[in-house]
N, C-alpha and C positions, 0 to 999 in steps of 0.2 A: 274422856275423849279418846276414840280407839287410833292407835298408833298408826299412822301410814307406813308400809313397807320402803325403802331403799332400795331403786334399781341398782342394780350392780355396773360397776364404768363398762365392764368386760362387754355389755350387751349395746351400752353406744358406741363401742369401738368397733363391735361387730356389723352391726348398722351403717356405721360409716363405709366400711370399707367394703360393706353390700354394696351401697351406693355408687363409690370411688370404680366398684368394676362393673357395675352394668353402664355407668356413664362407657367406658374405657370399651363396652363390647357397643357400646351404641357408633360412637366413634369410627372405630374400625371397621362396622359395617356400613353406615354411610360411604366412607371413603372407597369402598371396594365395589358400593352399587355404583357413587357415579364415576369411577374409573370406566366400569363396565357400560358407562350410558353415554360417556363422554364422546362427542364425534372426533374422529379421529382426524391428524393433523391434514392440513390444505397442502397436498401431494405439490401445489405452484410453488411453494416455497421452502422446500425441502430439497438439500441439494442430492443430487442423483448417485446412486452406487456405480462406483466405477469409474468416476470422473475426478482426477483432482489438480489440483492447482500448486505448480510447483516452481522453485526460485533461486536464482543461481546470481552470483556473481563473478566478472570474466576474470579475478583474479584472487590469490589469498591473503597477501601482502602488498600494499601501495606505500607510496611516498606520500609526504605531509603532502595536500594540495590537489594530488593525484586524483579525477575524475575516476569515479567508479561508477561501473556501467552494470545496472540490475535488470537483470533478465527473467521473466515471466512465461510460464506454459503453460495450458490450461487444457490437460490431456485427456482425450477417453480412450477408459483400458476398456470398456466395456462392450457386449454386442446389441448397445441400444443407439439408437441417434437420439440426440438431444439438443428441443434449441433455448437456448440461452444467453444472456449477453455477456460478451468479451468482455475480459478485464484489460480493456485498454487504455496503455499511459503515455502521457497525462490524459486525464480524466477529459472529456471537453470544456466543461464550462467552470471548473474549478481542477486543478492539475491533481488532487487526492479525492474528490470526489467520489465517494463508495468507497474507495481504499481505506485501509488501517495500518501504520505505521507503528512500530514497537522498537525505537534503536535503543541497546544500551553497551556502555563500554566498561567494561571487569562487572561491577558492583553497581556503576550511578546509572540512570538515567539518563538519556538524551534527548531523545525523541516519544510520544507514545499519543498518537492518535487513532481512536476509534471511526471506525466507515461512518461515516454521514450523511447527509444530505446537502452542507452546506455550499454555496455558489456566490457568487457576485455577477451582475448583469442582470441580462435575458437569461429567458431556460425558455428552450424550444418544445422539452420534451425529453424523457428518458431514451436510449441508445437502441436500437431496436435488437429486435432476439435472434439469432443466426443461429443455424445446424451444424451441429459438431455430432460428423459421422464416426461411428466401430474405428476406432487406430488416428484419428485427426486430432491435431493440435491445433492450438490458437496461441500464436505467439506475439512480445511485444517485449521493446527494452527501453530504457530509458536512464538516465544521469540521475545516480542517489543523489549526488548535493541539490540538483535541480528540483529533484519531485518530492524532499526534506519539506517538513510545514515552513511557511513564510516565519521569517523571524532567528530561525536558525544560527548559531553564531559558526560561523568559515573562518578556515577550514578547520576539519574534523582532527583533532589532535592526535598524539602518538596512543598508541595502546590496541585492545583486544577487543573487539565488540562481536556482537551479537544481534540478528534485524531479523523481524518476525511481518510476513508481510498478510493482511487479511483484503479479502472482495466480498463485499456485501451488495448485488446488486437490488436490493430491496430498497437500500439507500433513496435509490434513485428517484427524485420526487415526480411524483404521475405515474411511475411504474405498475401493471397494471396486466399480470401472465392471463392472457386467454388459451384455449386447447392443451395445447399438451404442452404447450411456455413454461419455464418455470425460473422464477427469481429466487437466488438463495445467496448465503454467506459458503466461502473458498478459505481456508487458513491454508496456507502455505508452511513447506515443511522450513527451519530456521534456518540461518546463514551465519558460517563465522567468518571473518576475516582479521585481518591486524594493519594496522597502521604504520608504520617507521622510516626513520631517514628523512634527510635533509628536501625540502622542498626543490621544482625543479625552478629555475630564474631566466633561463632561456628561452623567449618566446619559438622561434622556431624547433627548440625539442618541444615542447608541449603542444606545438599544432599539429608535429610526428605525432605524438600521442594518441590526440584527438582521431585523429585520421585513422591509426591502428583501430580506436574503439568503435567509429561508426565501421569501419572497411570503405573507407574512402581513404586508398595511397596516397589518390593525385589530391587530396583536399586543397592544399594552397594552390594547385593551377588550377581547380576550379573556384576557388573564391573568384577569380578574376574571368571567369568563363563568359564568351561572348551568348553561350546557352543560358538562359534564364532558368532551367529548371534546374540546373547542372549547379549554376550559382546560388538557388534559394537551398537546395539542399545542404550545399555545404555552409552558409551561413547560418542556418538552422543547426548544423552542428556546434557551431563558432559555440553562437550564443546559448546552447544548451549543456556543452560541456568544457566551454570554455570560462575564461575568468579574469579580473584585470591585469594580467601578466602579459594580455598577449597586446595589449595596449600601443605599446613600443612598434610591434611589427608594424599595425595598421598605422600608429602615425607616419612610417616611414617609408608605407607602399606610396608608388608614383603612381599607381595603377590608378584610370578616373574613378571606376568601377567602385574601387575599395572606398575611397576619397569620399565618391559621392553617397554610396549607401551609408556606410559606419566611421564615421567620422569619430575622433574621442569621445563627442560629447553626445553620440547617439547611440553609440557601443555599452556605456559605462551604467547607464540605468539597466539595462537588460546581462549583465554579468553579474557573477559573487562576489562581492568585495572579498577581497585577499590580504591579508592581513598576519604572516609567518606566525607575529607576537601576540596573538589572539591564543586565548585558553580560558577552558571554562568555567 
């Protein structure tokens, strides 16, 4: 019976690794034809050079309690007009709506919501697109504790944080860039601030406060304004960067005005609960 020869291992190793690299050049070339064939991205949802989205806070240090007021710009350095929708807060139909919140304080966590879609109600319809001309801004501010996701524990303790803020107007459900429109995502450049010191307990300083942050001086003699626009403004501040401290004042206005709008018990659902001995 004549002997069958021994392939040598050397010659399936060499086989193998024939193998192992024509897969590896198949590979590579696929990947490079359909880069090359791939339609390039939908120019509606790419946000524009030149345009960005930037965020400020009016102070660097507050007091335990202390309303802080974030401020948003959504500037073009560019020589193009572009329209797009504002990143304006609160949202309509949900106050973070599109937005993305990222608080954290040293190390932990606080806050961290990505842009969404989510709402409660009706939805009428996404916000519509506006022109933002060569050098124009779009500006809007708003109360962190206020525009913080629901749930929030108040107030924000002593320490160092850090708030990263994002606009994703693609969120927007129905959203829908026709012509030269275009929906896209804004990251905002980050924000430090610190926290410390004793909270304020005097209702009248912290309606000072308030008043400093919207730029309404006269805020308490327009709470009581016989102008109705003069008065919802300043109520709209009450209740947006106010909190139950100020509780004391309104029970103890004579005023009908006060008496009859915001009474304790119709103040106190639409405030932060306040709470000195809260920690997280």
């Amino acid at each position: 019976m004549p002997r069958i020869p021994q392939i040598p291992r050397s010659y399936f190793q060499f086989r193998l690794r024939t193998v192992l690299i024509a897969v590896t050049v198949f590979c590579v070339a696929f990947a490079w034809l359909a880069s090359r064939f791939r339609p390039p991205p939908d120019p509606s949802f790419l946000a524009p050079e030149g345009v960005e989205l930037r965020a400020q806070v009016d102070t660097k240090t507050y007091r335990i309690g202390d309303p802080i007021r974030l401020e948003l710009e959504l500037k073009n350095n560019s020589k193009s007009s572009y329209k797009l929708i504002m990143p304006r807060m609160p949202s309509g139909w949900w106050s973070t709506m599109a937005f993305g919140i990222r608080l954290t304080r040293g190390k932990s966590g606080v806050a961290n919501l990505e842009p969404s879609d989510f709402y409660i109600g009706s939805y009428s319809g996404p916000p519509d697109f506006q022109t933002l001309a060569p050098g124009e801004s779009f500006k809007s501010d708003i109360c962190l504790q206020y525009f913080l996701p629901q749930g929030r524990k108040l107030p924000l303790p002593e320490g160092d944080y850090q708030l990263w803020i994002a606009f994703d107007s693609t969120k927007f459900a129905g959203v829908n860039p026709k012509g030269t429109e275009i929906a896209c995502r804004f990251d905002a450049n980050p924000i430090a601030f610190s926290i410390k010191g004793a909270a304020r307990t005097d209702p009248e300083e912290l309606l000072r406060l308030i008043g400093e942050k919207v730029g309404l001086n006269s805020l308490r003699v327009d709470l009581a304004s016989s102008n109705r626009a003069e008065q919802d403004q300043a109520w709209q501040a009450v209740v947006k960067y106010g909190d139950s401290r100020l509780v004391p004042f309104l029970q103890g206005s004579t005023l009908p005005s006060v008496q009859r709008l915001y009474s304790r018990g119709q103040l106190e659902p639409y405030v932060q609960p306040y709470d000195p001995l809260s920690r997280w």
